[in-house]
SEKOL-507135 format. One record per residue (C-alpha): residue number from 1; x, y, z. Coordinates in Angstrom, 1 decimal. Layout:
SEKOL-507135
R num     c1     c2     c3
R NUM      X      Y      Z
...
//
This chain:
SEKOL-507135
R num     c1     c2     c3
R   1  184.5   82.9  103.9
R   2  183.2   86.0  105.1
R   3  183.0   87.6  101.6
R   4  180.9   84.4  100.7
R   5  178.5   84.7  103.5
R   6  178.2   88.4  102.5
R   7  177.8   87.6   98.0
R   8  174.6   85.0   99.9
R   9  172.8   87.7  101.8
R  10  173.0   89.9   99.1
R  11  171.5   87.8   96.7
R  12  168.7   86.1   98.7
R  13  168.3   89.7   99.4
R  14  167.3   90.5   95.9
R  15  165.4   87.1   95.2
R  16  163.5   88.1   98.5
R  17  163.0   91.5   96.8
R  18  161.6   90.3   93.3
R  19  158.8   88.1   95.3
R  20  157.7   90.4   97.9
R  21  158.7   93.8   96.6
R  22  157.1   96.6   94.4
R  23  156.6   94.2   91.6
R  24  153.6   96.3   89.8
R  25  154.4   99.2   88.0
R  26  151.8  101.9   89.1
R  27  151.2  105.1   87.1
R  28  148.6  108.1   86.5
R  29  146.0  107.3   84.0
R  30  144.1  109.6   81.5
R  31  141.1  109.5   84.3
R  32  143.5  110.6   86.6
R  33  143.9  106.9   88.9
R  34  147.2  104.9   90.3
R  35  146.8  102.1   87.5
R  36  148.8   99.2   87.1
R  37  150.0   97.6   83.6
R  38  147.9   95.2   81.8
R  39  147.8   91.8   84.1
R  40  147.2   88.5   82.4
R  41  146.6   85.0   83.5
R  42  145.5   82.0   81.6
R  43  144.3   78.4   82.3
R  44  143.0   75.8   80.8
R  45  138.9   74.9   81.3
R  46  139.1   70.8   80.8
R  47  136.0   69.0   80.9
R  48  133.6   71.3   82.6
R  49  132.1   74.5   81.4
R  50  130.9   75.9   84.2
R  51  132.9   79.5   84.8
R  52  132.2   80.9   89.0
R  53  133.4   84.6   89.5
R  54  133.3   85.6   92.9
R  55  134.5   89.2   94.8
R  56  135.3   90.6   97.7
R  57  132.3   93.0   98.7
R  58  135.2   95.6   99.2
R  59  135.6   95.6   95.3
R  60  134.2   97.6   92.4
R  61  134.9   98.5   88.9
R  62  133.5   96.5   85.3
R  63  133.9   92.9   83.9
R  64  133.6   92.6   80.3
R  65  133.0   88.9   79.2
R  66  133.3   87.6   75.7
R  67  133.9   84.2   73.7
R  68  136.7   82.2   71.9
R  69  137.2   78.9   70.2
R  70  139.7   78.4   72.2
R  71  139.7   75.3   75.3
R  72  140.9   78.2   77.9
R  73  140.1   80.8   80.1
R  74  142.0   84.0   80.2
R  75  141.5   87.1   82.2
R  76  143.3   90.3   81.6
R  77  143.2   93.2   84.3
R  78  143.9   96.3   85.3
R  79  144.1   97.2   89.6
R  80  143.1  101.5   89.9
R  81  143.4  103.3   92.8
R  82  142.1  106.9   93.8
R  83  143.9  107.8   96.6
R  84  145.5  111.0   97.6
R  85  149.2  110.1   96.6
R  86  151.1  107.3   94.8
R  87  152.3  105.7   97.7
R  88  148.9  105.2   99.2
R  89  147.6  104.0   95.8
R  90  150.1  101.2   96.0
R  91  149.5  100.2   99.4
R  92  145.9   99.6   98.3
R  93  146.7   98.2   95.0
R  94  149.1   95.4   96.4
R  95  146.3   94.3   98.6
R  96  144.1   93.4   95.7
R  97  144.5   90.0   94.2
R  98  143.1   88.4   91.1
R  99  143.2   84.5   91.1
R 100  142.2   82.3   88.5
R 101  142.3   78.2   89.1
R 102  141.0   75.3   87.9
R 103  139.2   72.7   89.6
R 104  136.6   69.4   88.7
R 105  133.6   71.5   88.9
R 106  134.9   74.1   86.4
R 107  136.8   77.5   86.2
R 108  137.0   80.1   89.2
R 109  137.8   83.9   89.3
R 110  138.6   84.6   92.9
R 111  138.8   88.5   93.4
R 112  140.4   89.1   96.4
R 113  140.5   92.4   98.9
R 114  140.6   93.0  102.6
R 115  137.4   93.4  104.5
R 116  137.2   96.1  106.2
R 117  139.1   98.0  103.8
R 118  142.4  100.1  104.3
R 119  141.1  103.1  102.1
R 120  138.4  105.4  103.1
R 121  134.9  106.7  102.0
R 122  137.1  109.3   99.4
R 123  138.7  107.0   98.3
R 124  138.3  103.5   95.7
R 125  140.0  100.5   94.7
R 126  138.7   99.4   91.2
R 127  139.4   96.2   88.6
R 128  138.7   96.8   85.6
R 129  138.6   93.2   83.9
R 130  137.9   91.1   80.1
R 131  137.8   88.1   80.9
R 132  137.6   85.7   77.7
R 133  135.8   82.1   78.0
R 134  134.7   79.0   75.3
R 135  131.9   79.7   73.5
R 136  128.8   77.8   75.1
R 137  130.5   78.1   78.7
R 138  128.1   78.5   82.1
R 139  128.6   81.8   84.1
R 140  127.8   82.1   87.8
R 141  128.6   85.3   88.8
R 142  128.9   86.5   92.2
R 143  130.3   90.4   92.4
R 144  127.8   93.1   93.7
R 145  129.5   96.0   92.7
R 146  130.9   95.0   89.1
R 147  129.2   96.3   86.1
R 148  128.6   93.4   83.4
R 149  128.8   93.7   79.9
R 150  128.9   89.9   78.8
R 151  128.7   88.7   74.8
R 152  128.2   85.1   74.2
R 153  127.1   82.6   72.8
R 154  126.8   81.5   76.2
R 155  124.5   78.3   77.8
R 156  123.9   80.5   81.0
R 157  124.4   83.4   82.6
R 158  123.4   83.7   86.9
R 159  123.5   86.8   88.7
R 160  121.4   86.3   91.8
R 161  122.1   89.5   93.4
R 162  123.7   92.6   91.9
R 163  124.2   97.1   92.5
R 164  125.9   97.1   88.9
R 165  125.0   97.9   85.4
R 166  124.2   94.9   83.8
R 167  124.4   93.9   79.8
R 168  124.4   90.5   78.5
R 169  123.9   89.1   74.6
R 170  123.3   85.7   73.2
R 171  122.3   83.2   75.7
R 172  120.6   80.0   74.9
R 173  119.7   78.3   77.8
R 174  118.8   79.9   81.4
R 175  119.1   83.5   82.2
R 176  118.6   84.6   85.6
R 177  119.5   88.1   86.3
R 178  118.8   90.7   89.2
R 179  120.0   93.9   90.0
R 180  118.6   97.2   91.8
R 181  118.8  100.8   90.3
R 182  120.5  100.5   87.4
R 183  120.1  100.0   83.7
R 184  119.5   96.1   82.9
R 185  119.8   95.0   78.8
R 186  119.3   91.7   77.0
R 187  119.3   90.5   74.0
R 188  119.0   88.0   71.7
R 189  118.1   85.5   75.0
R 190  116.2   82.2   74.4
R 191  115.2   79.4   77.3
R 192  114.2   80.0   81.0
R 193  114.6   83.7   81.4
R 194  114.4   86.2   84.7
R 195  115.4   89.4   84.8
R 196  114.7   92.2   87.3
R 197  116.0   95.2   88.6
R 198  114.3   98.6   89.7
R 199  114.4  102.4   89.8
R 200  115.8  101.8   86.1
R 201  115.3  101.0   82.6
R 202  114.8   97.0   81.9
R 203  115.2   96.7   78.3
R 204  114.9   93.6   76.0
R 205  115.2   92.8   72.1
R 206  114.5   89.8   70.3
R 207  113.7   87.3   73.2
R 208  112.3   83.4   72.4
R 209  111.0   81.5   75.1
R 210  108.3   79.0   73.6
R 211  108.7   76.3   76.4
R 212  109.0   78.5   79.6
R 213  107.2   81.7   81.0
R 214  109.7   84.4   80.9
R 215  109.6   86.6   83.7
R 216  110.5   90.2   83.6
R 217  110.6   92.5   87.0
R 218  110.8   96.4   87.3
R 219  109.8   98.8   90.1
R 220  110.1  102.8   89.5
R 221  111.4  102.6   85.9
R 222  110.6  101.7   82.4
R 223  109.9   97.8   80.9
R 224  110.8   97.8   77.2
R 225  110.5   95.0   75.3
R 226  111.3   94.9   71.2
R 227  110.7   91.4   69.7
R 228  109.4   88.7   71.8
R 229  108.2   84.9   71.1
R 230  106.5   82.8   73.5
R 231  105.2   83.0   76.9
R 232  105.5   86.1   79.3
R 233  104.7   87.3   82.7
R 234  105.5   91.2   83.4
R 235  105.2   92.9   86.7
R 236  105.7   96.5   86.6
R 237  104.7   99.7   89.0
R 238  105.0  103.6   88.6
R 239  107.1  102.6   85.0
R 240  106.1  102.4   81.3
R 241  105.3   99.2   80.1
R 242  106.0   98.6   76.0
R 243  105.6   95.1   74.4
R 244  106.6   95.6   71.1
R 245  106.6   92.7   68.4
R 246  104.8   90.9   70.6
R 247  103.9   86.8   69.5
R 248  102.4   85.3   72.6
R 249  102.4   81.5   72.9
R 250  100.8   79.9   75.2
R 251   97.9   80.5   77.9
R 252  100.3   81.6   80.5
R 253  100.9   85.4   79.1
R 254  100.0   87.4   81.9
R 255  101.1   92.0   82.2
R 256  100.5   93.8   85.4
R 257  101.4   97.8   85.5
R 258  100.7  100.2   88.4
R 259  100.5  103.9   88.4
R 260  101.8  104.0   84.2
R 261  100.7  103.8   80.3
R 262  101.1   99.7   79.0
R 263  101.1   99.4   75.4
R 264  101.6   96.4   73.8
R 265  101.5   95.4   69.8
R 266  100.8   91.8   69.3
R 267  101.7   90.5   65.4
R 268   99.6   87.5   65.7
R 269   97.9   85.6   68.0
R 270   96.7   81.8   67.2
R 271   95.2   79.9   70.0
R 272   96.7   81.8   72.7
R 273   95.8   83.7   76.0
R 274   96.3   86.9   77.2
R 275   95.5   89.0   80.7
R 276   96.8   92.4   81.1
R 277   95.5   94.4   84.2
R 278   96.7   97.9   85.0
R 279   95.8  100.4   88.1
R 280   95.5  104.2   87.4
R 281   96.5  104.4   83.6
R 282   95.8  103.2   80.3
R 283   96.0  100.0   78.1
R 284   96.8  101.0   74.4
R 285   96.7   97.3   72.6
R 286   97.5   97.0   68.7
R 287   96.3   93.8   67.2
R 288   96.0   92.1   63.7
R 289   92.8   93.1   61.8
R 290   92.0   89.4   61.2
R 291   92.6   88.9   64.7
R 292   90.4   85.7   65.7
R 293   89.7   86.3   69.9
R 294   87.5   86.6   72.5
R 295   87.6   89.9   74.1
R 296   86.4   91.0   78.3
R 297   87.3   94.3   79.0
R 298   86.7   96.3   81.8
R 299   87.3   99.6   83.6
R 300   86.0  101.6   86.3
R 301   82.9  103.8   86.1
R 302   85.5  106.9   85.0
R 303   87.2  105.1   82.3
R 304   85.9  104.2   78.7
R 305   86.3  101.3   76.2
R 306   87.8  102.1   72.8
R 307   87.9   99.5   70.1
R 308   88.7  100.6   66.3
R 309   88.9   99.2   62.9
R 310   88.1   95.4   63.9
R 311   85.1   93.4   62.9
R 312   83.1   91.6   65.9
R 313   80.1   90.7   67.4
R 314   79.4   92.5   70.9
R 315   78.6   89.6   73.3
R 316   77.8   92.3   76.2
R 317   77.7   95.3   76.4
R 318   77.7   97.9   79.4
R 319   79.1  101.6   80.3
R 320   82.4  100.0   81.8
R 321   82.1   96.2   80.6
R 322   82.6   95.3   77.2
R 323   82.7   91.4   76.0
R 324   83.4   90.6   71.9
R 325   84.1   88.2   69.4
R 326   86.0   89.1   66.7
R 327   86.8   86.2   63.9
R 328   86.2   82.5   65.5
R 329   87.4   83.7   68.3
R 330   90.6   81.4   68.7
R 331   92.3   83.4   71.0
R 332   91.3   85.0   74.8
R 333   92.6   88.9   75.5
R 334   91.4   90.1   79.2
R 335   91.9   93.2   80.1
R 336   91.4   95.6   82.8
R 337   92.2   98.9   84.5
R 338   91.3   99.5   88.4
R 339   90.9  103.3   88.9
R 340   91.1  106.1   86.5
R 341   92.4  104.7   83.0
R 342   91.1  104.0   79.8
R 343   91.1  100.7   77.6
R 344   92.2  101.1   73.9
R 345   92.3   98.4   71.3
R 346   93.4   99.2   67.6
R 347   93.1   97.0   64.9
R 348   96.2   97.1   62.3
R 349   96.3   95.3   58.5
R 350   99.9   93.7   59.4
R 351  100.7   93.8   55.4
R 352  100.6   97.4   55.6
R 353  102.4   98.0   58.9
//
C-alpha cells in the first residue's frame, strides 16, 4: 500500500511539474536576448470581424499584422528578455502571457505583464509578434510601446494613442492613427483618414479620399505626401510640407505650415478650392498651364509674388497683394504667407511633365 501511495506522489508530482514548471525553452539569440521558441495559438474569428489587441503598459517589442483567406486568427510569438543572466531572463519571461479568445464582439489579443514590473530600468521584456487575420478584418489596437507594421486589405485600422513606429498598407475604410516621435507611413489608404504624429517624418503615397476630408497632423518633422485624391486638411509647424500628385476635390482643401518650405504640385484642378497659408517661409505651387482658377495671394511687405508661364488677367494688383484669373476661372487657390516668405506659382504643360 505504501509503495502505491509513493508510485501516486510521484506521478502527480510530474503532472504538477509539466503544468507549472519550466515549460519554455529559453536560449541566447543572435542579438544577444533570453528568447523563447516560436509560440503559436490559433482560433477561429465567427461572425464578427472586428480584431482588439490590447497590452500591458509594461510591454514593448513589434507586431507585424498581415492577411489570409482563411476564417481564423493566429498569432505566433516570440517572449525576449535582456537581463543579466538566464535565470533572471526566465523569471521575467514566465510572467508574460499572450492570450488569444474569442468572443460575440469579435477577436481579442490580450498581452499580459505585471505592473509595476519585476525587471529594472537596464533591463527589457519584449514580444516580438505576426499576428495573421481575414482579409477585410477591423483592427483596434491598443499597445503604446509596440511598433506596427500592418498589410491588409483591411476595413480599418484604430490606434488612438501610440510611442511606436507605425506602418500600415491597404485600408479601405477608416484610418485613424496617432503616434508621437516616430516615423508614421501609409499607403495605398482610401475612406475617412487621420493620421498624426510629431518630432518625425509622416509620410503618405497614393491616398483616395473623395467623400471625407483627410486629415494629416505633424509637429517638428516632415509631411510628405506622394499621390493624393480628394479632400485634405494639413497642419504642419517647424517641418517640410510636400503635396505631391496632388488632385484636390472638393472646397474643403485647406494647408497650414509654420516656420518651413510648403510645396505642393497639383495635376488638375476642376471646380475645386484651395487655401494654403504659411508663417516665415515660402509657398512653391506647381499647377497645370491650362489651369482654369481664381487666384488671391498675399505676403507681407518683405516677401514677393512670383507667377510664371501661365496666361491670366491681373484683377489687382499691389506690392504684396496680387488677385488673377487665369482660364474661366473654375477653380479658387488662396494663398498666403505671414512674415518673411515668398509666394511662387509655376505653370507646367502636364503632357510634358
Amino acid at each position: 500500500m505504501r509503495k502505491f501511495s509513493s508510485f501516486l506522489f510521484i506521478i502527480g508530482s510530474l503532472m504538477l511539474m509539466t503544468i507549472t514548471g519550466y515549460s519554455q525553452k529559453v536560449y541566447k539569440d543572435k542579438d544577444g536576448l533570453f528568447s523563447t521558441d516560436l509560440l503559436a495559438d490559433s482560433v477561429l474569428i465567427g461572425n464578427n470581424s472586428q480584431v482588439v489587441i490590447q497590452s500591458a503598459s509594461t510591454l514593448a517589442g513589434t507586431i507585424q499584422i498581415l492577411t489570409t483567406t482563411e476564417n481564423m486568427v493566429t498569432v505566433e510569438y516570440y517572449k525576449k528578455s535582456k537581463s543579466v543572466n538566464k535565470s533572471r531572463a526566465i523569471d521575467h519571461i514566465d510572467l508574460v502571457a499572450v492570450d488569444l479568445s474569442c468572443s460575440p464582439s469579435g477577436i481579442r489579443l490580450q498581452l499580459r505583464a505585471p505592473n509595476p514590473p519585476p525587471w529594472n530600468t537596464s533591463e527589457a521584456t519584449t514580444l516580438d509578434i505576426s499576428l495573421y487575420v481575414p482579409a477585410g478584418s477591423f483592427l483596434e489596437i491598443d499597445a503604446s510601446y509596440f511598433n506596427l507594421d500592418i498589410t491588409g486589405p483591411l476595413t480599418g485600422v484604430v490606434v488612438p494613442s501610440s510611442l511606436g513606429r507605425l506602418k500600415v498598407t491597404d485600408v479601405i475604410g477608416i484610418l485613424d492613427l496617432t503616434t508621437a516621435n516616430r516615423h508614421l507611413t501609409i499607403s495605398n489608404i482610401s475612406g475617412k483618414i487621420s493620421v498624426e504624429t510629431s518630432n518625425s517624418t509622416l509620410e503618405a503615397h497614393n491616398i483616395y479620399s473623395p467623400e471625407n476630408q483627410a486629415v494629416f497632423r505633424n509637429q517638428g518633422g516632415d509631411l510628405n505626401i506622394d499621390g493624393f485624391e480628394g479632400q485634405i486638411s494639413i497642419k504642419n509647424s517647424f517641418g517640410r510640407i510636400e503635396l505631391i500628385d496632388f488632385r484636390p476635390r472638393g472646397d474643403r482643401n485647406i494647408i497650414r505650415g509654420k516656420s518651413a518650405p510648403i510645396v505642393i504640385d497639383i495635376i488638375d484642378m476642376n471646380d475645386e478650392q484651395i487655401i494654403v497659408s504659411n508663417k516665415f517661409e515660402d509657398i512653391d505651387i506647381t499647377v497645370p498651364s491650362d489651369l482654369s482658377a481664381a487666384l488671391s495671394l498675399s505676403v507681407d511687405d518683405e516677401g514677393k509674388i512670383e507667377v510664371s508661364d501661365l496666361e491670366f488677367i491681373a484683377d489687382f494688383v499691389q506690392k504684396n497683394r496680387l488677385s488673377l484669373i487665369a482660364g474661366e476661372g473654375n477653380s479658387n487657390v488662396n494663398c498666403s504667407v505671414n512674415g518673411t516668405g515668398n509666394i511662387y506659382i509655376r505653370g507646367i504643360d502636364m503632357e510634358e511633365k
